[in-house]
N, C-alpha and C positions, 0 to 999 in steps of 0.2 A: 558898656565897653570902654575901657581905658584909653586915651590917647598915651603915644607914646612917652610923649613931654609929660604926662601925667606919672605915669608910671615909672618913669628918671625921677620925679620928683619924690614919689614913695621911697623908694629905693634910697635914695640919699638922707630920708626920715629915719628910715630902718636904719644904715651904719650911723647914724647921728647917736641913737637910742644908744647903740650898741658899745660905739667907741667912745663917747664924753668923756670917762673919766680915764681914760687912756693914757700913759705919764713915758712910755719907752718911745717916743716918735712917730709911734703908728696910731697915732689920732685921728679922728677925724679931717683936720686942715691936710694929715698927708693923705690923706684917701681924696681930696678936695684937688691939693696941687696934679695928684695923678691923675685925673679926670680931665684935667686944665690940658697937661702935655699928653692925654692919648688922645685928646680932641684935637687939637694939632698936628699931631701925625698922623692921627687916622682921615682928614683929611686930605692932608699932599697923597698919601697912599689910597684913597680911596675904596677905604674900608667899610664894613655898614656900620656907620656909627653905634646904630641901638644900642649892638652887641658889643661894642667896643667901649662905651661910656657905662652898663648895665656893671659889663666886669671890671672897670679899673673900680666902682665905685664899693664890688661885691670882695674886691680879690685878697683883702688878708681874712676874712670871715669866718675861716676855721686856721689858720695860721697857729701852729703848736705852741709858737712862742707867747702867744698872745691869749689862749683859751687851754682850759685843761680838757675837755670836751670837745675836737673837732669835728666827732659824728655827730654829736649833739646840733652842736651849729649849722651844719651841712642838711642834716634835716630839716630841722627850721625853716632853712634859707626856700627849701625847696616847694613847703609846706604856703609859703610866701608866696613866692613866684609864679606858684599854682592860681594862689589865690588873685594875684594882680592880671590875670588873665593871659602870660605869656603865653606863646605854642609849647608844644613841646620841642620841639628844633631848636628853636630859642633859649629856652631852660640849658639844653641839654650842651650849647656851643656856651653860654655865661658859666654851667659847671666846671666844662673839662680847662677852660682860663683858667677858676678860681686855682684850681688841681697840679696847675702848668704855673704858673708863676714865680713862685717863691724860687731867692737864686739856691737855697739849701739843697733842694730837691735836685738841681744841676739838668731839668730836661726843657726844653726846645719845642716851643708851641710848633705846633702843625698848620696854625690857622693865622691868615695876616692879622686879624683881631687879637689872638692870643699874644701873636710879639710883638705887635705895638701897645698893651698892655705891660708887656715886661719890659720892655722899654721907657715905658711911662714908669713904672714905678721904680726902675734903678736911676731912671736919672734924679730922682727924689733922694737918690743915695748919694747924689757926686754933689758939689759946688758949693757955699754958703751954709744952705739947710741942710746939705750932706753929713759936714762937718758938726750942725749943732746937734743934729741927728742921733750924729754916732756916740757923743759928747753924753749928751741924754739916754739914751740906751744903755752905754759904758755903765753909768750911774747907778743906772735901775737894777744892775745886773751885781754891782760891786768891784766895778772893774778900776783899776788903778788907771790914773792918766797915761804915766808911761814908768816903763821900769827898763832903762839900759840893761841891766845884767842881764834880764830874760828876753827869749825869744820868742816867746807868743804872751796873752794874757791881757795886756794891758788895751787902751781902747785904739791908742798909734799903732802896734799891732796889727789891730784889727783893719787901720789900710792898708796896708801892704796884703792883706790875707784876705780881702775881700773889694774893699772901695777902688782901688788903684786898679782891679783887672776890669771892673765895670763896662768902662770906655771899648775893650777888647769885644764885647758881650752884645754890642750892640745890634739890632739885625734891619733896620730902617734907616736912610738916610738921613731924614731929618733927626731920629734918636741919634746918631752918628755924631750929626754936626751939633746940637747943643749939649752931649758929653762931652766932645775936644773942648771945648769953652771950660767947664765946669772943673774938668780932672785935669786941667792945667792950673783953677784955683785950689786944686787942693795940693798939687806941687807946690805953692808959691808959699800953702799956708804951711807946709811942712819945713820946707827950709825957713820961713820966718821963725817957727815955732822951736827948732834945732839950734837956729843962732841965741834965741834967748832961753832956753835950756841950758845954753854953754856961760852965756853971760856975755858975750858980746854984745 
C-alpha cells in the first residue's frame, strides 16, 4: 500500500518524464511552482490537499497545446493512477480538475480543490514568470513581440486578451491577494516597456 507522500512522489516522477523537454513554459518548474501556490492556498482554505497537490501536479497532462494525443494521455494518466493504488473517488475528483482547469476552456471548477488549482496555475501566468512565460510561449508559437499597427497577434497582445483579465478570475482569497501583487507588475512592466518602444 502506497503512502500518500509516496504516491505525490510518483506522480511528480511521472510529469517529470513527461514534460523535461518542454520549451513553451509549461515545464516541468511550472507544474512545480503550481504545486508550491495550490499548497498555499489550499491550506488557508482547507482543502484536502492529496487531491489538491495530485491535480495541480497532473493538470496540463492532456493540454491540446502541449500534446497531439490528449485521449491518449488521459488514458495513461488513468492506467497510472490505478496502478499507484488511488480509490476511485480519488481518480475520479484529480480527472474532472485536469478537465476544469485550462483558462481556454472558460469553465469554473465545482470543487474548492479544482479552484484553488486554477488558481494556482493562473497565477503562474501573472508577475515576473508570467511575463517570461508569455515571452517563451510567444516564441514557440512564432509570435512577434509586439506590432502597433495590429490588433491581436503579437505576444503584448496576448495581455490585454488573456493575462490582464486573470486577476478578475480569481476564486480564493489568498489567489486574490497574491494576483493584485503580481498584475500590478505586469502594469508597471507594460508602461516600462511602451516608454522604451517610444524611445523615451
Amino acid at each position: 500500500m502506497h503512502s500518500k507522500d509516496n504516491q505525490l512522489d510518483k506522480i511528480s516522477e511521472y510529469v517529470k518524464q513527461k514534460f523535461s523537454n518542454e520549451t513553451t513554459g509549461h515545464d516541468y518548474f511550472h507544474l512545480e511552482r503550481v504545486v508550491k501556490n495550490a499548497n498555499k492556498i489550499a491550506i488557508e482554505e482547507d482543502a484536502n490537499l492529496f487531491i489538491t497537490m495530485a491535480a495541480a501536479w497532473l493538470h496540463d497532462i492532456a493540454d491540446h497545446k502541449l500534446t497531439i494525443n490528449p485521449k491518449k494521455e488521459l488514458n495513461e494518466l488513468l492506467q497510472f493512477l490505478k496502478q499507484l493504488g488511488l480509490q476511485h473517488s480519488q481518480i475520479e475528483a484529480i480527472m474532472t480538475i485536469i478537465d476544469t482547469t485550462s483558462y481556454s476552456k472558460g469553465v469554473i471548477p465545482t470543487t474548492i480543490e479544482g479552484k484553488i488549482v486554477q488558481d494556482a496555475d493562473r497565477l503562474d501566468a501573472l508577475g515576473a514568470i508570467g511575463i517570461a512565460r508569455a515571452f517563451a510561449y510567444g516564441g514557440s508559437k512564432q509570435r512577434t513581440i509586439y506590432e502597433p499597427t495590429k490588433s491581436t497577434g503579437s505576444t503584448i497582445h496576448h495581455f490585454y486578451e488573456k493575462l490582464l483579465l486573470l486577476q478578475d478570475s480569481m476564486h480564493t482569497n489568498t489567489g486574490r491577494m497574491i494576483a493584485a501583487e503580481r498584475h500590478q507588475y505586469i502594469e508597471n512592466f507594460l508602461n516600462q516597456f511602451y516608454k522604451e518602444w517610444e524611445g523615451e
